[in-house]
MIMISE-951099 format. One record per residue (C-alpha): x, y, z. Coordinates in nm, 2 decimals. Each point is the difference from the previous one (the first is absolute). Example, Ala and Ser with C-alpha at 12.3 -4.5 7.8 and 13.67 -1.06 7.14 Angstrom:
2
NODE px py pz
NODE 1.23 -0.45 0.78
NODE 0.14 0.34 -0.07
end
This chain:
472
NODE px py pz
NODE 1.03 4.33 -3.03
NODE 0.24 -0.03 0.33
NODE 0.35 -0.11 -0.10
NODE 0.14 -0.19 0.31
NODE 0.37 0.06 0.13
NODE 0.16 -0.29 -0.07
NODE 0.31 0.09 0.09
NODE -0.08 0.12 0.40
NODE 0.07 -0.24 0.30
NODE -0.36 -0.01 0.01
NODE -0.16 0.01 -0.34
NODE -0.31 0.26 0.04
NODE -0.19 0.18 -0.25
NODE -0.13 0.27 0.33
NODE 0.31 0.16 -0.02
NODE 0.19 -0.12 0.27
NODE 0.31 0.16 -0.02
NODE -0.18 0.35 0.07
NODE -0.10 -0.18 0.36
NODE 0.30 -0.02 0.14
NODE -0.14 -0.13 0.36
NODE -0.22 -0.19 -0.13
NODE 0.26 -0.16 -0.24
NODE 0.20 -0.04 0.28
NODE -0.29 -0.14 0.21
NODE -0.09 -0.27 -0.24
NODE 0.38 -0.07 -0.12
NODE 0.02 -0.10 0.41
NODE -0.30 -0.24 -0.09
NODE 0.17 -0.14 -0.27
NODE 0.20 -0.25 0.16
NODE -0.21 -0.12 0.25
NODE -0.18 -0.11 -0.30
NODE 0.22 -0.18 -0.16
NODE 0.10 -0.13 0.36
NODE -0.38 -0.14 -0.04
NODE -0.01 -0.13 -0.32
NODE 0.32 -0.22 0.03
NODE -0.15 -0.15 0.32
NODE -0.36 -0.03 -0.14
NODE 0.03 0.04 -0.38
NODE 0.05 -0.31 -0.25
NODE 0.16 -0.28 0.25
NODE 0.32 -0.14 -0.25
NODE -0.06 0.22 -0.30
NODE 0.19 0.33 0.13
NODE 0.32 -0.01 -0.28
NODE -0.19 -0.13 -0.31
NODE -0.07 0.19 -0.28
NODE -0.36 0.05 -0.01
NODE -0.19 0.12 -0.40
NODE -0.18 0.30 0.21
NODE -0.19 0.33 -0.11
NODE 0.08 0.33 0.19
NODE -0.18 0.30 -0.05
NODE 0.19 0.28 -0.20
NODE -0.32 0.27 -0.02
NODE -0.34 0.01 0.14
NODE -0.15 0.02 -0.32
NODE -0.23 -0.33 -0.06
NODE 0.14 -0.03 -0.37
NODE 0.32 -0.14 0.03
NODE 0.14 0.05 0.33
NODE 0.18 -0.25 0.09
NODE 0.32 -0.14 -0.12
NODE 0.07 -0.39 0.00
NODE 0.36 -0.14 0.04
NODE 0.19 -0.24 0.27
NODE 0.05 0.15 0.37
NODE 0.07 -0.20 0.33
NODE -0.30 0.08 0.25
NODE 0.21 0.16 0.31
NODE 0.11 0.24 -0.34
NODE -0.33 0.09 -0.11
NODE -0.07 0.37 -0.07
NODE -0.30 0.01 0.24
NODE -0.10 0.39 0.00
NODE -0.28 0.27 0.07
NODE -0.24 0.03 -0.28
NODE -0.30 0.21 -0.07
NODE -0.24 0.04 -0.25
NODE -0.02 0.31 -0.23
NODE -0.24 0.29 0.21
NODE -0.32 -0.01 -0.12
NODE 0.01 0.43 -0.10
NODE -0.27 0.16 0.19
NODE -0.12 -0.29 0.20
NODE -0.27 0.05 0.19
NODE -0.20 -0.26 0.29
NODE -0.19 -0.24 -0.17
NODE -0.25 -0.09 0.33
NODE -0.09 0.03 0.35
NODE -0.11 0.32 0.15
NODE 0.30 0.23 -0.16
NODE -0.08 -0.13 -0.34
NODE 0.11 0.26 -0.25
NODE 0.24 0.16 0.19
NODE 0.36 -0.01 -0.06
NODE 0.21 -0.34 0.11
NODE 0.27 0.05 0.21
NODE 0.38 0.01 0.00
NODE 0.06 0.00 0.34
NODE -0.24 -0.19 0.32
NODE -0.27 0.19 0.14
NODE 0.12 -0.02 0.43
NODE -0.38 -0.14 0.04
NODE 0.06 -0.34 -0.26
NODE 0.37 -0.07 0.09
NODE -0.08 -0.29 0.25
NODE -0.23 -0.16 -0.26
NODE 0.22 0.06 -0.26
NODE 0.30 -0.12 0.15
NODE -0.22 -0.35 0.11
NODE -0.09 -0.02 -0.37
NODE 0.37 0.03 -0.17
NODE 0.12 -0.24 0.34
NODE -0.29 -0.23 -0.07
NODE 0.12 -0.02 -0.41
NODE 0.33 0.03 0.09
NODE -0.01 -0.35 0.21
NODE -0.10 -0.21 -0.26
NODE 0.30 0.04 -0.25
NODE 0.31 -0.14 0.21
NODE -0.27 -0.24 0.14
NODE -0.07 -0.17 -0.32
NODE 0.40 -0.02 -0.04
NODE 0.05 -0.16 0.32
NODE -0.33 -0.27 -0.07
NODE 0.21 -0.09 -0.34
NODE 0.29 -0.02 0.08
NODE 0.10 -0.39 -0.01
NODE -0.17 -0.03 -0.30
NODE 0.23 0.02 -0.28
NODE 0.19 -0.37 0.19
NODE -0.32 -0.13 -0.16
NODE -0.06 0.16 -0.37
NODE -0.17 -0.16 -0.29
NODE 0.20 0.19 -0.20
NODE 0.28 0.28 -0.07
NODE -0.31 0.19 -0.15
NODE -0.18 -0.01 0.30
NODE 0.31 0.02 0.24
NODE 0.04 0.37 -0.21
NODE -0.35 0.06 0.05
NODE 0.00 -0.06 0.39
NODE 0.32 0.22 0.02
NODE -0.17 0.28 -0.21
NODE -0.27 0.03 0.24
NODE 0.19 -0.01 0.30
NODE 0.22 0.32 -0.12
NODE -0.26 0.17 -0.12
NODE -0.14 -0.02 0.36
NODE 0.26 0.11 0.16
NODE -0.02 0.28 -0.27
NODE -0.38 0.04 0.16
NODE 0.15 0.03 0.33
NODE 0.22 0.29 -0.08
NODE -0.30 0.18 -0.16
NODE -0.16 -0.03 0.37
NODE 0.32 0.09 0.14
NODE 0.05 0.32 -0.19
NODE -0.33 0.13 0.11
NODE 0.05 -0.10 0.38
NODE 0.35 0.18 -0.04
NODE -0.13 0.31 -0.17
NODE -0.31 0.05 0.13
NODE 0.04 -0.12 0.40
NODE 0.26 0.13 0.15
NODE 0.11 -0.23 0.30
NODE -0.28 -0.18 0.01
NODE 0.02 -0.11 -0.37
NODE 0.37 -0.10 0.07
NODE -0.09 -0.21 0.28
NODE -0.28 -0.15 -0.24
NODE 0.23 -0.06 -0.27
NODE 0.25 -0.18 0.25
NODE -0.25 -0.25 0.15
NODE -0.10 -0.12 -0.38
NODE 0.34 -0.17 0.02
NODE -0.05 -0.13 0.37
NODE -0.34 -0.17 -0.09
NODE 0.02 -0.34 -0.10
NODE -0.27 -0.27 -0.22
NODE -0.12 -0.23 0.21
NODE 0.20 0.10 0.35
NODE -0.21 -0.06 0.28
NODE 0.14 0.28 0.20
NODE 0.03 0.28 -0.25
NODE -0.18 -0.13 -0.32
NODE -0.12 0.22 -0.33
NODE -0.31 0.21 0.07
NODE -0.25 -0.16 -0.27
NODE -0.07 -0.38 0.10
NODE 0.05 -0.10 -0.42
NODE 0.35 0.09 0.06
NODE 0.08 -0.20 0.29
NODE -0.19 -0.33 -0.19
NODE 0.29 -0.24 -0.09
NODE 0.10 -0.07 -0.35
NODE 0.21 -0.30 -0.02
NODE -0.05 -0.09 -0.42
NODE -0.09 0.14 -0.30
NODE -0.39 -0.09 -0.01
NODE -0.05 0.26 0.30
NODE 0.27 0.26 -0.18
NODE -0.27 -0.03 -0.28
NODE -0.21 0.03 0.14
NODE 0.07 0.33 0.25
NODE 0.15 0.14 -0.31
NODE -0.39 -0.03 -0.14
NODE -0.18 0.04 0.26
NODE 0.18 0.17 0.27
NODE 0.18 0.27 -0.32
NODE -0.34 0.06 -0.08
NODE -0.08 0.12 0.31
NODE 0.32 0.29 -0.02
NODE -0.14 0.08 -0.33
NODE -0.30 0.13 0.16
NODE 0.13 0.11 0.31
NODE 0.27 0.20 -0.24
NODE -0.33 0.09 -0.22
NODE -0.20 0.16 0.31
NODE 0.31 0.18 0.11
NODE 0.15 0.18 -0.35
NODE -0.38 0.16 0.08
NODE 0.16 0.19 0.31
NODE -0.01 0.33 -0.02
NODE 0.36 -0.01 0.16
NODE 0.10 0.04 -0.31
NODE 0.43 -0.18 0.07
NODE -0.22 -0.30 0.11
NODE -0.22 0.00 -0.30
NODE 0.30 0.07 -0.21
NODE 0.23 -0.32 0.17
NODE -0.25 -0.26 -0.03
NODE -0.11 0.10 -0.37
NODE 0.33 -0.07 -0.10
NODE -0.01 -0.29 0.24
NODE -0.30 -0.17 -0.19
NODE 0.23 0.02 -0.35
NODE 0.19 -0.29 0.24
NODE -0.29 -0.16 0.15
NODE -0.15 -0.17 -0.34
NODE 0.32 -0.18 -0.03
NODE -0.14 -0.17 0.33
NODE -0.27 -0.14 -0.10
NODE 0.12 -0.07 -0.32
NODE 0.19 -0.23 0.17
NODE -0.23 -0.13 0.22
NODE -0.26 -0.06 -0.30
NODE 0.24 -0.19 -0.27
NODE 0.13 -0.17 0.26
NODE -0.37 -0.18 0.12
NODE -0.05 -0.02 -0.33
NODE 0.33 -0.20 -0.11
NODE -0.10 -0.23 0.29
NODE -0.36 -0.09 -0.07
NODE 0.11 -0.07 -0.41
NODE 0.25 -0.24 0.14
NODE -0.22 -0.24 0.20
NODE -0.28 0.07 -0.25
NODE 0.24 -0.16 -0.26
NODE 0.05 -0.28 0.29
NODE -0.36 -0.06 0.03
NODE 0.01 0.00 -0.40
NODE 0.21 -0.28 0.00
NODE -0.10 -0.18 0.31
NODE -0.38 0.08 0.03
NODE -0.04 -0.30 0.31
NODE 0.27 0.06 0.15
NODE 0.07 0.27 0.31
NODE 0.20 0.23 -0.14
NODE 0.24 0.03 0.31
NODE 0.14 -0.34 -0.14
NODE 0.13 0.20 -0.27
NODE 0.17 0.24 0.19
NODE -0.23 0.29 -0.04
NODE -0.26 0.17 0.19
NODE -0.34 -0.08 -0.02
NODE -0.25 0.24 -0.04
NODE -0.24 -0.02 0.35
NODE 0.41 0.04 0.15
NODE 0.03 0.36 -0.22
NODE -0.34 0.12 0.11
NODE 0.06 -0.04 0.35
NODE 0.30 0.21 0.02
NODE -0.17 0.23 -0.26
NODE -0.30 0.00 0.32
NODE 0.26 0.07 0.27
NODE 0.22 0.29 -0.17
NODE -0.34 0.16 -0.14
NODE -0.18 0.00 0.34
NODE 0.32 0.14 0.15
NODE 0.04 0.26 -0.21
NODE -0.35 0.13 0.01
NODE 0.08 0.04 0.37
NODE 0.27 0.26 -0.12
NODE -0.26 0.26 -0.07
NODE -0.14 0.01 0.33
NODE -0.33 0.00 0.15
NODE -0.33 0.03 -0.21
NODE -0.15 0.25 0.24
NODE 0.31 0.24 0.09
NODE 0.01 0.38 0.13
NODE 0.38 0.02 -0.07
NODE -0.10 -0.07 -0.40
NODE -0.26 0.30 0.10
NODE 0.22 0.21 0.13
NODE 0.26 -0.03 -0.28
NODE -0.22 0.07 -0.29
NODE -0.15 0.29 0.15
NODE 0.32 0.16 0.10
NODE 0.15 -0.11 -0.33
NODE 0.24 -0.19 0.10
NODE -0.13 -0.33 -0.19
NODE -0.20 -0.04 -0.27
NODE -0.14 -0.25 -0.21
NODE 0.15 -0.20 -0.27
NODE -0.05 0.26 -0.35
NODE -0.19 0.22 0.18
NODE -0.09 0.17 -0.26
NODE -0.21 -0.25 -0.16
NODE -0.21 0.09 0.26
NODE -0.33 0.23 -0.04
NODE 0.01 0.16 0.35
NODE 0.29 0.04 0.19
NODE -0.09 0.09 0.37
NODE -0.18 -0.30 0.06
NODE -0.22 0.20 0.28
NODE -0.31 -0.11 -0.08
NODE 0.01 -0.35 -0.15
NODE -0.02 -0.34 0.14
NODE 0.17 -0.32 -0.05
NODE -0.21 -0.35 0.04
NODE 0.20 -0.29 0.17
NODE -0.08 -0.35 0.15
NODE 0.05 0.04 0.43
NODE -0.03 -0.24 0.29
NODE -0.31 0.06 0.18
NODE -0.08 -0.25 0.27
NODE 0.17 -0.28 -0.17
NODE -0.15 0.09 -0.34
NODE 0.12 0.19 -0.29
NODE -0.24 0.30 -0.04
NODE 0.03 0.31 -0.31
NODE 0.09 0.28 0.14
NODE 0.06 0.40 -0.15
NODE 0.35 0.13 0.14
NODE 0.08 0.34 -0.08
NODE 0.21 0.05 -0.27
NODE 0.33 0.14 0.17
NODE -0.06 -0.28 0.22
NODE 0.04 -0.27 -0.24
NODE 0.28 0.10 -0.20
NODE 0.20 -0.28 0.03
NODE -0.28 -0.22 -0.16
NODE 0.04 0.20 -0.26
NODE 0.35 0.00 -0.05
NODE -0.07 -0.43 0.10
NODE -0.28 0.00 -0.30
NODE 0.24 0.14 -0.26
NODE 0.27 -0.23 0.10
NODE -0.23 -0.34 -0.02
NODE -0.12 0.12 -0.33
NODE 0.36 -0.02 -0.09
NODE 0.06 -0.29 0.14
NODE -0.23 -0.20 -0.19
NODE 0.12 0.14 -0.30
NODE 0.31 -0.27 0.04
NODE -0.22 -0.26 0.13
NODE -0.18 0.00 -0.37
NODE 0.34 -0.01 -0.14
NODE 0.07 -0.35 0.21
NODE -0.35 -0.16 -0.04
NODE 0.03 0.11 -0.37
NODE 0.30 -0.23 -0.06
NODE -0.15 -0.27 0.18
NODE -0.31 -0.01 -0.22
NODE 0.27 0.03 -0.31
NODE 0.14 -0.29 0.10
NODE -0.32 -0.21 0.07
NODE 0.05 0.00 0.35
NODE -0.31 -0.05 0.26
NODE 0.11 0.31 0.25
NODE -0.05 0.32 0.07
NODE 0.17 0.22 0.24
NODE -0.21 0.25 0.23
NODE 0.06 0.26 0.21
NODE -0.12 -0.05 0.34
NODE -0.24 0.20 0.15
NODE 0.13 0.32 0.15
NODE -0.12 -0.10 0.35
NODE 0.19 -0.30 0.05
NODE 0.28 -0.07 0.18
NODE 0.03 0.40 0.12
NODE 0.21 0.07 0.26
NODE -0.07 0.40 0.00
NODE -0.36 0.16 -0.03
NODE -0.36 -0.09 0.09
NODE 0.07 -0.38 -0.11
NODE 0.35 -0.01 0.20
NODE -0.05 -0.38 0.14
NODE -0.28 -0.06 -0.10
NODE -0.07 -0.37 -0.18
NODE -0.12 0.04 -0.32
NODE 0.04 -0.26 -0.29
NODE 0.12 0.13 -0.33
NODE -0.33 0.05 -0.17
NODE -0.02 0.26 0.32
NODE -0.26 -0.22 0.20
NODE 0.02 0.07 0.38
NODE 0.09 -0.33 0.21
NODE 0.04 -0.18 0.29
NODE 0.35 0.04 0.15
NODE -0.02 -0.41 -0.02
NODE -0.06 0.01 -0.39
NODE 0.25 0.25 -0.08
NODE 0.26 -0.24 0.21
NODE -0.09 -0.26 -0.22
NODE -0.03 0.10 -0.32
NODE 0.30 0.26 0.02
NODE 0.27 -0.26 -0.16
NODE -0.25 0.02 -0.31
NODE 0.06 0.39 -0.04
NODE 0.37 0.09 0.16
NODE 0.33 -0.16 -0.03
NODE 0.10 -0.27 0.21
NODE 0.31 -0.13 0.14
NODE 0.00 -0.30 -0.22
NODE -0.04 0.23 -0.30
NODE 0.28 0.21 0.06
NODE 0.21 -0.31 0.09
NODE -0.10 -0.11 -0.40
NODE 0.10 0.36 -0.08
NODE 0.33 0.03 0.16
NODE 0.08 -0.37 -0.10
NODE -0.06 0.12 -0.35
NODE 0.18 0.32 -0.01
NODE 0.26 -0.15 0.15
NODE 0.25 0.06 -0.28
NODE 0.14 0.32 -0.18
NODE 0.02 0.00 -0.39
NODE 0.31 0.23 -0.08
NODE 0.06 -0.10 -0.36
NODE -0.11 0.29 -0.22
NODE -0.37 -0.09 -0.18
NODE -0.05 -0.33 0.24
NODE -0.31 -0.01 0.16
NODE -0.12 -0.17 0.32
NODE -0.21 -0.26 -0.05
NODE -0.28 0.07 0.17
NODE -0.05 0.42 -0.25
NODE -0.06 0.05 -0.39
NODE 0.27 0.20 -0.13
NODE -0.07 0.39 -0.05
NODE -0.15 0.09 -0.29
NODE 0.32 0.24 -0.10
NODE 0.29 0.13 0.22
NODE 0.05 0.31 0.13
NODE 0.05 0.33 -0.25
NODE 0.10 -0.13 -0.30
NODE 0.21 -0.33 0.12
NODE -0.07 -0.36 -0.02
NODE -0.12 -0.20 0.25
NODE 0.35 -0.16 -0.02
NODE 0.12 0.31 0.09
NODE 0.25 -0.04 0.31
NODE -0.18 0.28 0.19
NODE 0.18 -0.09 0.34
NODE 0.36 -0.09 -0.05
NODE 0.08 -0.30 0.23
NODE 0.38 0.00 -0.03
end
């Protein structure tokens, strides 16, 4: 087990202090950061005492230690999981070779495009949430929101270390324009088009925090397979972090649909909007947008960059070791392409496809929550079931990029898409209804908004009651 020092400027368990240019490099960092997160952090919510973990060890059984800490005070640090002893590469054409501790001169650009790419996302998804706690439906969830902001900025230092360490000037440079970069800015917006998507109320943080979480989860699952072995190391100790996500994301869809199923309980005629809730065809449109843009994030079915990381090793797939065969030379994947305005089967090779397969394991995944909605629904008598679109609509990225497809993944007219697309996304009325209803905060400890079921218990060990945020 890796003890981290606590006590450094930089809490590290890599030992830091023995680095004394790179210590100095990223102490240089340091406040540039900050200088970041007070102007795109948690808008109002700088000086309040906040019930947050920080990690104290990188060991999965108790590392973390829970207590009261302003944000711009959080410990954020540099943690790796324990070396694997005598790790060796798990696929591609070196497989069973030694990984390695430093970057082989002919990966470094692709490398360095990987960790940049990952790197991105974190302060992004800070910047897209950062009005949100003027609108909480609780001091639960207000803690929860604030937990997963820190713990991204924590992600970005994990990419930062690596650029530092590994890069040299270019890495610097890198780890300089992830502060630049901004969610949403026309002019110099976030690399990944999910994490330039606006998110101006809780349904969408829900829903990116299931969706759009889930998506890191496998992107952090594909990459812990890297025989680079400080990248495999960072983002296995990044997915301890990652679950907390989508925990959040989950429980909080879930607190939502029991609340207007217990409308629709008591109101059965009425629409359920007159009771301040959401209704259901409202959830499962922004459950289509957020899930269609997210499947985006793994990039194109048919890609020779995925080919060219698996066989160098660079990228693997998710628990590769499940896997029979692991150089994928002479196997085939089957997917649905456009051929002459038709969708036609075709066999891709293998290395070709391997973001389909990452895609597969992730939608398989996704479903699993889905059950868990549609299985409170028929609890609770209720005639609705959520579904997940099909994977070829609304793509903006890959062979369907465009491309008007219904839900059920029909191909059709431009004209038909136009005018049953109100049906399947979000429109302005509905986030009009949305904002209207999130309108107000709910500060008093173990009051809920309205329109969300309480939890079903607080947060490690304390009430729901609990004042997790203090106000005062």
């Amino acid at each position: 087990m890796s003890n981290i020092a606590t006590n450094e400027k930089i809490p590290n368990n890599v030992n830091l202090a023995e680095d004394r240019r790179l210590q100095r490099a990223l102490e240089q960092w340091q406040p540039s950061f900050l200088d970041w997160w007070r102007e795109m952090g948690p808008e109002g919510f700088q000086l309040q005492d906040i019930f947050l973990r920080t990690a104290i060890s990188a060991d999965t059984d108790g590392w973390a230690h829970f207590d009261y800490v302003r944000m711009p005070e959080y410990r954020w640090g540099i943690f790796l999981a324990d070396p694997v002893p005598n790790r060796t590469i798990g696929f591609g054409d070196d497989y069973g070779k030694p990984v390695w501790q430093e970057v082989p001169g002919e990966h470094r650009n692709a490398l360095r495009r990987l960790i940049v790419t990952q790197g991105d996302t974190e302060p992004a998804s800070v910047e897209q949430q950062r009005f949100l706690g003027k609108t909480c439906p609780s001091l639960y969830d207000l803690r929860n929101l604030f937990q997963v902001n820190v713990e991204e900025g924590r992600h970005l230092w994990a990419m930062v270390y690596l650029l530092h360490s590994y890069f040299g000037r270019d890495g610097r440079e890198e780890a300089e324009a992830l502060l630049q970069r901004r969610s949403g800015n026309p002019d110099n917006p976030r690399i990944l088009g999910a994490f330039n998507a606006p998110m101006q109320h809780w349904l969408s943080f829900y829903m990116f925090t299931y969706f759009t979480d889930r998506d890191g989860k496998y992107q952090l699952l594909a990459l812990a397979e890297s025989s680079f072995d400080p990248l495999s190391r960072t983002t296995r100790f990044m997915l301890t972090e990652e679950a907390h996500h989508m925990f959040v994301g989950e429980t909080g869809i879930l607190r939502i649909v029991e609340r207007t199923a217990e409308i629709m309980k008591q109101h059965p005629s009425d629409d359920p909007r007159r009771h301040g809730v959401i209704d259901l065809p409202t959830i499962q449109k922004y459950m289509n947008y957020w899930y269609s843009l997210s499947l985006d994030l793994f990039g194109g079915e048919v890609s020779s960059n995925a080919a060219h990381y698996f066989a160098s090793g660079l990228k693997g797939r998710a628990h590769e070791d499940r896997f029979e065969e692991h150089s994928a030379l002479d196997a085939y994947y089957a997917m649905d392409v456009l051929e002459d305005g038709k969708l036609t089967r075709e066999e891709v090779a293998l290395r070709n496809a391997m973001n389909e397969v990452l895609r597969d394991a992730y939608v398989e995944d996704s479903q699993r929550g889905v059950d868990k909605f549609n299985k409170l629904l028929t609890e609770a008598g209720i005639d609705f079931q959520f579904k997940l679109p099909s994977r070829r609509f609304n793509r903006q990225v890959g062979l369907f990029a465009g491309v008007p497809v219904s839900v059920e993944g029909e191909l059709l007219t431009q004209a038909a898409w136009d005018a049953r697309r109100d049906a399947w996304l979000p429109t302005e009325a509905d986030e009009a209804y949305i904002h209207h209803l999130m309108s107000q905060p709910v500060y008093e400890p173990g009051k809920m908004a309205h329109w969300i079921a309480p939890p079903k218990r607080g947060i490690k060990g304390r009430p729901v009651d609990f004042e997790y945020v203090r106000m005062d």
